[in-house]
Structure formats: structure tokens, C-alpha cells
C-alpha positions as a printed NumPy array, in Angstrom:
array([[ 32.544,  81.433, 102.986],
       [ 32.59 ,  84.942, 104.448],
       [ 30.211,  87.324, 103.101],
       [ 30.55 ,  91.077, 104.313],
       [ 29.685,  94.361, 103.346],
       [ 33.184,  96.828, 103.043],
       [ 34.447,  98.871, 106.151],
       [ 34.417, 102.492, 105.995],
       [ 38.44 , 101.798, 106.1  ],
       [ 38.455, 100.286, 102.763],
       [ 36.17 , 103.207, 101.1  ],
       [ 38.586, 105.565, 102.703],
       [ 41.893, 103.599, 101.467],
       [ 39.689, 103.43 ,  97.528],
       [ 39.327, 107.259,  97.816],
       [ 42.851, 107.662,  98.579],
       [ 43.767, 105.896,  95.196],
       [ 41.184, 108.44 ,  93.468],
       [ 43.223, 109.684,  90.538],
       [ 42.83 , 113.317,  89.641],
       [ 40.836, 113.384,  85.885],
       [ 37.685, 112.21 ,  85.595],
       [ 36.684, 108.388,  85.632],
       [ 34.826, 108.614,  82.455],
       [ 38.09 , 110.398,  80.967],
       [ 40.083, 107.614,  82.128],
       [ 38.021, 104.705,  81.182],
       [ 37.404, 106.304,  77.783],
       [ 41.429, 106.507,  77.294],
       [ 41.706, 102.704,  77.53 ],
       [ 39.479, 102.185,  75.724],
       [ 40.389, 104.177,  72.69 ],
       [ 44.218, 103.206,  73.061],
       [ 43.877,  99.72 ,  73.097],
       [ 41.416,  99.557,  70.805],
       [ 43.669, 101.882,  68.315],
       [ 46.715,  99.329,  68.719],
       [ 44.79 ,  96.107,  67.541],
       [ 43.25 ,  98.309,  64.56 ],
       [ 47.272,  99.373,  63.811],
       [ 48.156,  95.901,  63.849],
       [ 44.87 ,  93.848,  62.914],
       [ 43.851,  96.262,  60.022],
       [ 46.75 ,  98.763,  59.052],
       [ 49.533,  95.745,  59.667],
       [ 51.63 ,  98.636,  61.455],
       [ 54.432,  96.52 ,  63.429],
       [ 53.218,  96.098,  66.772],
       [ 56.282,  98.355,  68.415],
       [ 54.843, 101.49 ,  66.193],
       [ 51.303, 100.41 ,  67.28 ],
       [ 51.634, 100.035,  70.848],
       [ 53.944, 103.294,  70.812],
       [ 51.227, 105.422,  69.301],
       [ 48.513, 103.808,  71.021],
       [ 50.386, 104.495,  74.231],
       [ 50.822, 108.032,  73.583],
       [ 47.398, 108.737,  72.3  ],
       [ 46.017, 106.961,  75.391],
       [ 48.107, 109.689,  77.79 ],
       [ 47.125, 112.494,  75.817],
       [ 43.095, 111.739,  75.932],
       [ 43.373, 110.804,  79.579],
       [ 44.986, 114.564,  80.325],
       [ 48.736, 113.79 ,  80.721],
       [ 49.796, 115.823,  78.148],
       [ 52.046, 114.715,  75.67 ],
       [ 55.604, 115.207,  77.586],
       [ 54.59 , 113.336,  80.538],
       [ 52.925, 110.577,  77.826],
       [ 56.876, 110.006,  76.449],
       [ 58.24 , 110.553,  80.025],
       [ 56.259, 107.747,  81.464],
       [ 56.045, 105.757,  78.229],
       [ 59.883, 105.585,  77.8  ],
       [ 59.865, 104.982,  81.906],
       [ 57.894, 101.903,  81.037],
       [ 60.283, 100.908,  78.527],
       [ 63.316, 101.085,  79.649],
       [ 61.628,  99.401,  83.394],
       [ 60.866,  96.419,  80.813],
       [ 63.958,  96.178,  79.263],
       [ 66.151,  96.261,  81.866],
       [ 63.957,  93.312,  83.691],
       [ 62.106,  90.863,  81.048],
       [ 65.059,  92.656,  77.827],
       [ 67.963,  91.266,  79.885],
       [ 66.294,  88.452,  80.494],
       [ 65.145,  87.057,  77.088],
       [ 68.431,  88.015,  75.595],
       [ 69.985,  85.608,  78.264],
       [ 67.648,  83.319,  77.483],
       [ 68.09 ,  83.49 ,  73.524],
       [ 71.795,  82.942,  73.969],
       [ 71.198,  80.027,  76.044],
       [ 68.403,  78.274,  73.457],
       [ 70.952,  79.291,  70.578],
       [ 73.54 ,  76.936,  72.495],
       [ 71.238,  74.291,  73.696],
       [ 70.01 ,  74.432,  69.848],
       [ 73.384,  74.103,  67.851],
       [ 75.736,  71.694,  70.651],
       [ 72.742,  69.268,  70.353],
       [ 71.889,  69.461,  73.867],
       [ 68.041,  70.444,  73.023],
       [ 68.256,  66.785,  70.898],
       [ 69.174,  65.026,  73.618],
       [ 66.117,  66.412,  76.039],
       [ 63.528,  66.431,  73.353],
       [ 64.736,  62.784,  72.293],
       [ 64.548,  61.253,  75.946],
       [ 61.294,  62.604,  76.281],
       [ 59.394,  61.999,  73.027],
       [ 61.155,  58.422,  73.499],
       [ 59.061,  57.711,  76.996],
       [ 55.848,  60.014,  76.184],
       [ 53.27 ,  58.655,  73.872],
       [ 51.625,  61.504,  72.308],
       [ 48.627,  61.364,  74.425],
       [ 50.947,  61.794,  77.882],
       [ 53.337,  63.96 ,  76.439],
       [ 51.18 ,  67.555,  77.194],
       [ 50.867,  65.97 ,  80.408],
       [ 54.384,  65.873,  81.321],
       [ 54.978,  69.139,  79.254],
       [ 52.871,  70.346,  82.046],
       [ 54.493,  68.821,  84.917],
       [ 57.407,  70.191,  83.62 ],
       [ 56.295,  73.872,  83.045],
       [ 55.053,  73.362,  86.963],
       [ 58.572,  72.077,  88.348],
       [ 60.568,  75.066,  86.259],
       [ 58.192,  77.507,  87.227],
       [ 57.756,  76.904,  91.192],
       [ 60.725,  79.401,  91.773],
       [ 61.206,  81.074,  88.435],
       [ 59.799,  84.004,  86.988],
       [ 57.545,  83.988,  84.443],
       [ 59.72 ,  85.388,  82.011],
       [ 62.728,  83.271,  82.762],
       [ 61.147,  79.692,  83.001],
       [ 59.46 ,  80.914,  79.226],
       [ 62.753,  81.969,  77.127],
       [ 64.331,  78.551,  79.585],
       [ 61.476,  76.021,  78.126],
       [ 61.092,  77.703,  74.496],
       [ 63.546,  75.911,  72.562],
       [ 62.467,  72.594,  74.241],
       [ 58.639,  73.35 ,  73.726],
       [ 59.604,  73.777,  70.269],
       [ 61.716,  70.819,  69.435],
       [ 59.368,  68.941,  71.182],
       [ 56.586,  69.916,  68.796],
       [ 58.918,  69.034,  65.68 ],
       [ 60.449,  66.235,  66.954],
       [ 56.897,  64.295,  67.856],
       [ 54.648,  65.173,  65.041],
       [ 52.288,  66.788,  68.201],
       [ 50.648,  69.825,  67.248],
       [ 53.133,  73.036,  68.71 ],
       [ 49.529,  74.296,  71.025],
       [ 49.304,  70.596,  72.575],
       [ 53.159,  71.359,  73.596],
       [ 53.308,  74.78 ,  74.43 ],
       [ 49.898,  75.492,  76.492],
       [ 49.937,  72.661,  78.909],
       [ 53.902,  73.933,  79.503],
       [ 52.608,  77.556,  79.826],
       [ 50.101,  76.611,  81.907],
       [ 52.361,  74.924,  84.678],
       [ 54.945,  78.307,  84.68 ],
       [ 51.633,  80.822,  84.812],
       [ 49.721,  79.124,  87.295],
       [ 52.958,  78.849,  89.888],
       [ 53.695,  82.235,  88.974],
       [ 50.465,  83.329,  89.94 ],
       [ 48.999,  81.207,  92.869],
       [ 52.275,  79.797,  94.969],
       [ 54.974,  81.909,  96.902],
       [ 57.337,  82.398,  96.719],
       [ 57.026,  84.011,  93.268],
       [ 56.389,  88.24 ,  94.111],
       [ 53.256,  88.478,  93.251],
       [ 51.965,  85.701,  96.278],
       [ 54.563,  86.971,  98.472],
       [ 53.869,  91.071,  98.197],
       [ 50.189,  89.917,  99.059],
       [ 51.373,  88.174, 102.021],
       [ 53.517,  90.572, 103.57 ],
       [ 50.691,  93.172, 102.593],
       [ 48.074,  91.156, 104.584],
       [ 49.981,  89.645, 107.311],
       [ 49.259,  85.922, 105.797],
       [ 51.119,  82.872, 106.84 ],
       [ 53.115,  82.111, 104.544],
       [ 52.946,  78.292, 104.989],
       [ 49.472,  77.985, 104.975],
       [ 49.265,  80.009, 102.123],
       [ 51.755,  78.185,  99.89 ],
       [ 49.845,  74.978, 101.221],
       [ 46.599,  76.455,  99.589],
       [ 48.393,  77.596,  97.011],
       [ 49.5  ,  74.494,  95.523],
       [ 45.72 ,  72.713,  96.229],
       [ 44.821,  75.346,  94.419],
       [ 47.372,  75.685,  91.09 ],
       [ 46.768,  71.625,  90.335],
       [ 43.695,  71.44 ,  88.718],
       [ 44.   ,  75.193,  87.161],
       [ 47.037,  73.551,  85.421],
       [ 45.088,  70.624,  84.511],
       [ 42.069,  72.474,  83.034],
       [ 44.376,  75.131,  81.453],
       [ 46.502,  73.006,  80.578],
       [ 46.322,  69.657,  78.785],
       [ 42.546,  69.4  ,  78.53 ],
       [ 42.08 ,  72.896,  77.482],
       [ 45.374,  72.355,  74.533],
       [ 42.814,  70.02 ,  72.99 ],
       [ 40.94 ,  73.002,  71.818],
       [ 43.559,  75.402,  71.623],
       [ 45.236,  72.746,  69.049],
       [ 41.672,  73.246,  66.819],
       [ 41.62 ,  76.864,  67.038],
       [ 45.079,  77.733,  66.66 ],
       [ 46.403,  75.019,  64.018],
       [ 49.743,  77.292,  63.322],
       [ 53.335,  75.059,  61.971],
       [ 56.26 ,  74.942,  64.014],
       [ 58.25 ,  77.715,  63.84 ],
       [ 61.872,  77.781,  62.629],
       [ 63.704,  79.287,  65.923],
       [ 65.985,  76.978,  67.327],
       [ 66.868,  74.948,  64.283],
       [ 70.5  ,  73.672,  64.678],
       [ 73.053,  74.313,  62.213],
       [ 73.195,  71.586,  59.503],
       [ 76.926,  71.748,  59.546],
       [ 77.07 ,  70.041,  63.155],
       [ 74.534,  67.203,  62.198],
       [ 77.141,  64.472,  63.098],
       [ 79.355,  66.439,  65.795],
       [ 79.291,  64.769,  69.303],
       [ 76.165,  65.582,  71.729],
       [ 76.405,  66.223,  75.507],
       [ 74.862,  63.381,  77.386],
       [ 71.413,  64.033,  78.675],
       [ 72.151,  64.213,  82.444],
       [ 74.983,  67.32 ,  81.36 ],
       [ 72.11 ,  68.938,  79.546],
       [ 70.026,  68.515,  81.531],
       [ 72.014,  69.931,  85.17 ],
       [ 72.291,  73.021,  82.937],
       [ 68.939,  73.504,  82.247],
       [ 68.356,  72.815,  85.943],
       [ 71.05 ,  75.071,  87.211],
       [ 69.057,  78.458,  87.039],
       [ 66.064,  76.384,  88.777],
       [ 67.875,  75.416,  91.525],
       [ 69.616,  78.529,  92.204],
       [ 66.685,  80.339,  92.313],
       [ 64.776,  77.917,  94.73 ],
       [ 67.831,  77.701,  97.136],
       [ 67.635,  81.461,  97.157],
       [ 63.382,  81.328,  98.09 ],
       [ 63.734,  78.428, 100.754],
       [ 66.327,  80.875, 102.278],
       [ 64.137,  84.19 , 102.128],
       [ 61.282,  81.673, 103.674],
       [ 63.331,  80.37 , 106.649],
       [ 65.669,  83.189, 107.364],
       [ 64.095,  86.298, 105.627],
       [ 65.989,  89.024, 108.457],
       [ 69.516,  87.161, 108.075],
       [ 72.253,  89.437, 107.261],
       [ 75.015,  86.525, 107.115],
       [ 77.126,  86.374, 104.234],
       [ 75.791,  82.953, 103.462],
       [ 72.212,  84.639, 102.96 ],
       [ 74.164,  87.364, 100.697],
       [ 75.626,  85.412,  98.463],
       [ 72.274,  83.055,  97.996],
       [ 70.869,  86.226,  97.235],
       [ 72.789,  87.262,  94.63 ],
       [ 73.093,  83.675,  92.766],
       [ 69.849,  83.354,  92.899],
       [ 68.764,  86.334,  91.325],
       [ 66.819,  85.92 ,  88.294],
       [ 69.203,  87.784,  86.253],
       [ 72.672,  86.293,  87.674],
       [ 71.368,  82.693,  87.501],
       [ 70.775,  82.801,  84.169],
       [ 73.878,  84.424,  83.453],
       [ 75.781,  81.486,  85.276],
       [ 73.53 ,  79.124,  83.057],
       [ 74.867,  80.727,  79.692],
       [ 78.623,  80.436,  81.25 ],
       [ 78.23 ,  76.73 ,  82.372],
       [ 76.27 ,  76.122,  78.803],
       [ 79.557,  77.168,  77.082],
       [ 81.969,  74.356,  79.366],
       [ 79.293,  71.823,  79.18 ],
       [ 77.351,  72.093,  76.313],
       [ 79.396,  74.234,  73.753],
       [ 82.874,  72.255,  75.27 ],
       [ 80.523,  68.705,  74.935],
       [ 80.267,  69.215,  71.315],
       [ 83.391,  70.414,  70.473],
       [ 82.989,  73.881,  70.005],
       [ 85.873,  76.056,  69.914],
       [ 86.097,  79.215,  71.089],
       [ 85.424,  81.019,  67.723],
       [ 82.122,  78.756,  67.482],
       [ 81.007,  79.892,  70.639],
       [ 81.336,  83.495,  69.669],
       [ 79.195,  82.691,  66.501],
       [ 76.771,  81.401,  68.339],
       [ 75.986,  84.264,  70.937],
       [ 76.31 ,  86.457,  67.828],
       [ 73.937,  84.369,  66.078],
       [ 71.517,  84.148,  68.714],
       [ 70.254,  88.481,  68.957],
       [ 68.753,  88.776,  65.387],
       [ 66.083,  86.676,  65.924],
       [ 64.764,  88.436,  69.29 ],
       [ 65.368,  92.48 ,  68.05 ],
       [ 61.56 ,  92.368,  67.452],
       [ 60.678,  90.816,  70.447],
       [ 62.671,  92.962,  72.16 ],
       [ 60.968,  95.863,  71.025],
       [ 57.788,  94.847,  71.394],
       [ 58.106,  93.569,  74.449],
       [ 59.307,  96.907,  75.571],
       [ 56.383,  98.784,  74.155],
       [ 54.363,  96.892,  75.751],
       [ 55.944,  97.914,  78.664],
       [ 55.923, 100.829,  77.563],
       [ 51.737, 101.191,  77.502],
       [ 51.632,  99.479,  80.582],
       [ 53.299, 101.974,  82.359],
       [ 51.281, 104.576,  80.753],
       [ 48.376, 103.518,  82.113],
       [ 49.471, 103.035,  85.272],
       [ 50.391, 106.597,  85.558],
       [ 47.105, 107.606,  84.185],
       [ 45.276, 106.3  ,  88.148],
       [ 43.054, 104.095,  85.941],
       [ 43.79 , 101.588,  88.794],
       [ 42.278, 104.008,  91.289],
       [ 39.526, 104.451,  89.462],
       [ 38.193, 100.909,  89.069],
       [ 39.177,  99.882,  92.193],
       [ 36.527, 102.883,  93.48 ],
       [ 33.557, 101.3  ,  91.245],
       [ 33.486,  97.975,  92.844],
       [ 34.653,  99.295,  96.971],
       [ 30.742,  99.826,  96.989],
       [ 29.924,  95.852,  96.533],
       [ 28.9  ,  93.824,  99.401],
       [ 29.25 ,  90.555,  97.669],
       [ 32.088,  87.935,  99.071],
       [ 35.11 ,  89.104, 100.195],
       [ 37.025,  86.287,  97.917],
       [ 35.172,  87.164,  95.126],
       [ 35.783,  90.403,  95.743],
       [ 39.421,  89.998,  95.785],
       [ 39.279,  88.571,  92.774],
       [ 37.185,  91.072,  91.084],
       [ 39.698,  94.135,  92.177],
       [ 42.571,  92.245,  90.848],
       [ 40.749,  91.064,  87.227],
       [ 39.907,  94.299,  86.429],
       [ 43.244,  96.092,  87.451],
       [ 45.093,  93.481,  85.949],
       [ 42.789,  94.088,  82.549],
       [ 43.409,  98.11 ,  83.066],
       [ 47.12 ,  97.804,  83.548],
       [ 48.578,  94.91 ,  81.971],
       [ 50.997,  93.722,  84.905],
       [ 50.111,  90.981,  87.668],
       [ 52.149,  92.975,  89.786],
       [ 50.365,  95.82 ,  90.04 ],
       [ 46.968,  94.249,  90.196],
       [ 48.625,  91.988,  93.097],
       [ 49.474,  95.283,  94.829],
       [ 46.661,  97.287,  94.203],
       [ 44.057,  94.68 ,  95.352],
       [ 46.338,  93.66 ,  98.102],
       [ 46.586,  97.308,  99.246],
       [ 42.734,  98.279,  99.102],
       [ 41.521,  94.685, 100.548],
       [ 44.024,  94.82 , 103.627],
       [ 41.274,  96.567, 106.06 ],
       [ 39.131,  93.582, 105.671],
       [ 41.749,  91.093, 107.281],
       [ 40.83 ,  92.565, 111.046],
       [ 38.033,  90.376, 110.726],
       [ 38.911,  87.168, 109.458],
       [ 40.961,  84.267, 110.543],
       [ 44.403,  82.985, 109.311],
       [ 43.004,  80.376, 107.091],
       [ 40.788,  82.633, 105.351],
       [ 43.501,  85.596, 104.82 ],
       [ 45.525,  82.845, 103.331],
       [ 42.51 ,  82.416, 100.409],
       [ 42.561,  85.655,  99.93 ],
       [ 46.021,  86.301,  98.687],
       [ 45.421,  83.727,  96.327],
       [ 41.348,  84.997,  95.179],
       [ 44.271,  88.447,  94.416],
       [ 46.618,  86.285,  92.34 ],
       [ 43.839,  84.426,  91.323],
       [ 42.354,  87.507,  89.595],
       [ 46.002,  88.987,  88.559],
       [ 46.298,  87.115,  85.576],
       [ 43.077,  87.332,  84.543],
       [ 42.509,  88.145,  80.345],
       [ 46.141,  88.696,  79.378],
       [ 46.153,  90.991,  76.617],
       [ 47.553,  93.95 ,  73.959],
       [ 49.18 ,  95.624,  77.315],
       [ 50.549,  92.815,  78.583],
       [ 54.314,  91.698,  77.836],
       [ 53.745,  88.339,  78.46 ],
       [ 51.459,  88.017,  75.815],
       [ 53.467,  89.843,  73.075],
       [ 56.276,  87.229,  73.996],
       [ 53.712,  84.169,  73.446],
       [ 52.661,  86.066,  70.693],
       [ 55.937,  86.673,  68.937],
       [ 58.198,  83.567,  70.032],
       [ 55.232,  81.257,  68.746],
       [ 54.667,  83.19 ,  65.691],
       [ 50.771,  83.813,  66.142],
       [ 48.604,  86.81 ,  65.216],
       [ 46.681,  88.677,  67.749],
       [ 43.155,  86.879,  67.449],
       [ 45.485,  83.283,  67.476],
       [ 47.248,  84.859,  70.794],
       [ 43.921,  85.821,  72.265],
       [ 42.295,  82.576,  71.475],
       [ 44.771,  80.563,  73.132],
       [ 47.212,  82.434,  75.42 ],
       [ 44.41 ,  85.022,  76.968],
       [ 41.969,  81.819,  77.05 ],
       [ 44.736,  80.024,  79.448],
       [ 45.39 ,  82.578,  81.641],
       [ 41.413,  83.2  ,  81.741],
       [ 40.642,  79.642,  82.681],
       [ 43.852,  79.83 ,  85.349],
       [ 42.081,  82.741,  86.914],
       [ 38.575,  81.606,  87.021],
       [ 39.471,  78.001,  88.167],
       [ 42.193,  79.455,  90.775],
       [ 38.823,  81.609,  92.515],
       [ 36.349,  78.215,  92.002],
       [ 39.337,  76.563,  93.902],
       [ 39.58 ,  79.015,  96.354],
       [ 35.745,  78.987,  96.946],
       [ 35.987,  75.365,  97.206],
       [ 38.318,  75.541,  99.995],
       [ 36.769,  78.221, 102.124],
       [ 33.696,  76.221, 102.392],
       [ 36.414,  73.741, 104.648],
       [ 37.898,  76.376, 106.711]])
């Protein structure tokens, strides 16, 4: 395992970060905001999108922004969220609404309970969470598997955390550790990995985090958060009796946003400079955003046109479906929103510059940068980025093998402690209907135990290479 103090290259790249009030300032900011939105929410039972909001201006204005550039880069962050992970679940609520109410969701949750016994069935929630999320966003593969994850909960008596954390697990720990999602990849490109090699690793790497985060850890989560089923995705009792479509219709168009999106990353991985129009239009079907767009139009010929639904149904049903989501929405948004915030306030800079002085392993080094960026800022991304930026000096000396573990000590470390600033966990939080010590006790415990087994893994391996 390589050992090595920091290059005067990296200290200089840290001090380049260096943001321009104080560190104490800073720190003291994030502090005070985030601990201000649980005490809104937790205490005051403000609604979170009031909470986060003030918290996020509050945080701007102690760390020296002043309050126009707080609502400036607040409302930035917002509208940054909303037009990526807003578009997004909206797409994604129309297409659960559907799957819900033509019966489709029946037919997947009824194959599968039929051939799981309760004891496998987190396993092969898992497996599936892992399969959906190898090319998909985050984001997508979770408003994609939500209705199932819950039917699957009613259907089978299971507790809903022995459904929906080994399933979470599988679309985190992809997301995270194996390209090529844009966290992995960014790191790559950033330090001149290869990319097979990497994704190799990678997938070494993700299995046993899933396992551990997964199904073994749901046994717990299932104690600590015992919370009933909630009522999202409930088909309307009028169609009990209509005609279902069969399983393999239901389930091509639950697949067809999966596929388009991994045609389009085999096709970045072998020809990532083509310009031919074949490469274009991969692109563009395969964009997160378009593929699930052509999922909701194929879901109306083959799931809405399999039950008999009539064009006037069909409208109901897209209608039907925004209600439920307008406070996920918004929170999701503020929570953006704060994110972006601090961001803006160079917190990053300023942890990245109290650790540049360690001479502890360069892997857990890695890691470290990206945990504690990731806990300042609330985005993967920018932790990925960050760490990615200030640890790229420290590739002149090592080999391809162990350049490759470090990309994935970064995303390792990126989703590290998921919480109030991150949007992934007001989405667990809100579609699941938990409170924020339930959400921290079992979504911010998964992504903890993702992070910490994806180093051990990664420590494991460089003693090999």
C-alpha cells in the first residue's frame, strides 16, 4: 500500500482552493446552518422547504456572503436541482402512477414475491438495485424502482427497510464506485486512470459494500426504523378487474431507460472522440432525461394501451400523478438549494487545506478529502471533483493499478454520511415517509457503511497490486 508524505504540488494546488473568509468563519457557518434546519424541522416542525431555505440563507450571511449573493446562489442551487433531479422525479412519478394503475407494478411485484421466499427476497431486491443502477443515475434508477420497492413491501408482508435498503444499496454503491456513472468517470479523466482497470476494481470493490449495506445491514435497519408502508402507488380500486400487461411488456418498459442509457456508456467507453451521427443520436437517447421520457411514452402504448386505457384515462393519470411529489419537489430543491450555498461559501477549500498537511496513505487520504467535502457540501459530485482535483499531483508517482484505487478511495469517500444537505436523502426521506432521525438511522447508515467498506476494499486490493 503506498504510504507518502504530500508534494509541495499538492500544498500549492490546496492553497489555490483557499477561499477568501476565514476558516473558522466558514466552519462555524455549517455548523450553525445545518444545525438550525434539523432544530426547524426536529423541534419547531417548520416544513423542511422553509427550514432548509432559512438555514441556507443564514448559513451565507454568517459565512460573509451577504444576503443578495445568499438568494443569488441559493436560488442558483435551486433551480440547478430542479432542472436535473425536478425533471427527473416528475418523469419518474408519471411513470410509477402508470405502472401503479394499468397493473403493470402487479405483475412485477407478483412474479417476484412468487419465486423469493422472504429470506432471498432483499437479496434479489439488491441484485436488482445493482443491475438498474450500473448505468443509471442515482436519481433515475430511485423514482424507476420506488413503486416496485413499495409494492413489494405490501405485497410480501416484508418489512418496507428489508425492501428498500438492500435495493438502495445496489443503485448507491454503482453510482458511487463503477464508471461509467460521472462521478468514477470525472475522477478518471482527472487522473489519467484506465478506465478498464478501474471499472474492473470497481466492481470487486461495490460487491460486498452492497452486501454489507445492503441485505445484512436491512436486518437492523428493519429494527430501528419499523415505519408501515406508505400509500403512494396504490392503484385505483375502480380497475381491480381490468386486464394487466403481461410481465415480459412490463417489464421491457421498465428496462427500456436501462438499456438506453448503457448503450449510450459502452459507446462513450469505446468511441468517446466519435463525431458520427450514430454516436449523436446514442447520445441523445441515452440521456438521462430523454430516456425516461421515451419510457413514459412507451408506458402509455404498452402499459396504459395493455389495460385498456383510453386516452382520457391516460390524461387522468399524468394529472393524477404531480400532487403527490409538489413536496418533494420542493424540498428536494432546497436542498439543492443549501448545497449550492455552501459550495459558494469555499468551505471545500478550506477542509481540503486542513488535511493537505497529513502524511498518512495516499488511499486513505483520498478518501478522507472526499468524506469530508462530501459532508461540507452535500453533492458526490463535488467531493469527486474536489478530491480528484487536489490528489492529481500525487499520480506522477504511482503506477496504473494503484491510480485506478484511487479514483475509487475518491468515490469511496463521496458518499460518505449523506445528510440535511443532501438531495438524495430528502428524497429517501420523503418518498419513504420517514423523519429525519429514521432517515439518518437508516439511509446515512447505508451510505456510511458503502463508504467505509468501498476504502477497506480498496485497501484490500492494494495490498495485491
Amino acid at each position: 500500500m503506498a504510504s507518502l508524505a504530500l508534494p509541495h504540488a499538492l500544498l500549492a494546488a490546496v492553497e489555490a482552493t483557499a477561499p477568501p473568509a476565514p476558516a473558522g468563519q466558514l466552519i462555524t457557518a455549517a455548523i450553525i446552518g445545518i444545525t438550525v434546519i434539523v432544530v426547524l424541522i426536529t423541534w419547531l416542525k417548520l416544513h423542511p422547504f422553509l427550514s432548509l431555505t432559512l438555514g441556507a440563507l443564514l448559513t451565507g450571511a454568517i459565512a460573509g456572503m451577504g444576503i443578495a449573493p445568499s438568494v443569488t446562489s441559493f436560488t442558483t442551487g435551486f433551480g440547478t436541482t430542479m432542472g436535473g433531479v425536478g425533471i427527473l422525479i416528475a418523469l419518474g412519478a408519471v411513470y410509477g402512477k402508470l405502472l401503479a394503475d394499468s397493473g403493470g407494478a402487479d405483475r412485477i411485484v407478483d412474479t417476484l414475491v412468487a419465486r423469493a421466499t422472504p429470506r432471498s427476497l432483499p437479496w434479489m431486491m439488491g441484485l436488482i438495485g445493482a443491475i438498474i443502477g450500473l448505468p443509471m443515475f442515482f436519481e433515475v434508477g430511485l423514482v424507476l424502482l420506488v413503486p416496485v420497492i413499495i409494492l413489494v413491501a405490501r405485497r410480501s408482508g416484508v418489512a418496507l427497510m428489508r425492501i428498500a435498503i438492500p435495493t438502495l444499496a445496489g443503485l448507491s454503491a454503482m453510482h458511487a464506485l463503477v464508471p461509467p456513472h460521472p462521478g468514477p468517470l470525472v475522477a478518471i479523466s482527472a487522473l489519467g486512470a484506465n478506465l478498464g482497470v478501474t471499472l474492473a476494481f470497481g466492481v470487486l470493490v461495490a460487491i460486498p459494500a452492497i452486501i454489507i449495506a445492503g441485505p445484512l445491514f436491512s436486518r437492523f435497519a428493519a429494527r430501528w426504523v419499523d415505519v408501515p408502508v406508505p400509500d403512494l402507488f396504490e392503484a385505483d380500486e375502480s380497475e381491480s378487474g381490468r386486464r394487466r400487461p403481461s410481465f415480459g411488456a412490463t417489464l421491457a418498459s421498465i428496462l427500456l431507460p436501462v438499456v438506453l442509457m448503457l448503450v449510450k456508456a459502452i459507446a462513450d467507453i469505446a468511441a468517446p472522440e466519435s463525431t458520427d451521427a450514430w454516436k449523436a443520436v446514442l447520445d441523445f437517447l441515452g440521456t438521462p432525461v430523454i430516456a425516461l421520457l421515451l419510457a413514459v411514452l412507451v408506458g402509455f402504448v404498452i402499459l396504459g394501451r395493455g389495460a385498456g386505457f383510453d386516452r382520457a384515462r391516460l390524461s387522468e393519470v399524468v394529472g393524477a400523478s404531480f400532487p403527490p411529489i409538489a413536496g418533494i419537489l420542493l424540498i428536494v430543491g432546497a436542498g439543492g438549494g443549501f448545497k449550492q450555498v455552501l459550495i459558494d461559501t469555499g468551505i471545500g477549500g478550506v477542509i481540503a487545506g486542513l488535511v493537505a498537511g497529513s502524511s498518512i496513505s495516499v488511499l486513505i487520504l483520498a478518501w478522507l478529502v472526499a468524506a469530508v467535502i462530501r459532508v461540507a457540501t452535500g453533492s458526490a459530485t463535488v467531493a469527486t471533483i474536489t478530491a480528484a482535483g487536489i490528489l492529481q499531483p500525487l499520480t506522477e508517482t504511482l503506477d496504473s493499478p494503484m491510480v485506478a484505487l484511487l479514483v475509487l478511495a475518491i468515490g469511496s469517500g463521496s458518499v460518505f454520511l449523506s445528510h440535511v444537505n443532501d438531495a438524495g436523502f430528502w428524497l429517501v426521506k420523503e418518498y419513504f415517509g420517514l423523519s429525519i432521525p429514521q432517515t439518518l438511522k437508516s439511509w446515512t447508515v447505508l451510505e456510511c457503511l458503502i463508504s467505509v467498506t468501498g476504502l477497506a476494499g480498496v485497501l484490500v486490493i492494494s495490498a495485491f497490486v
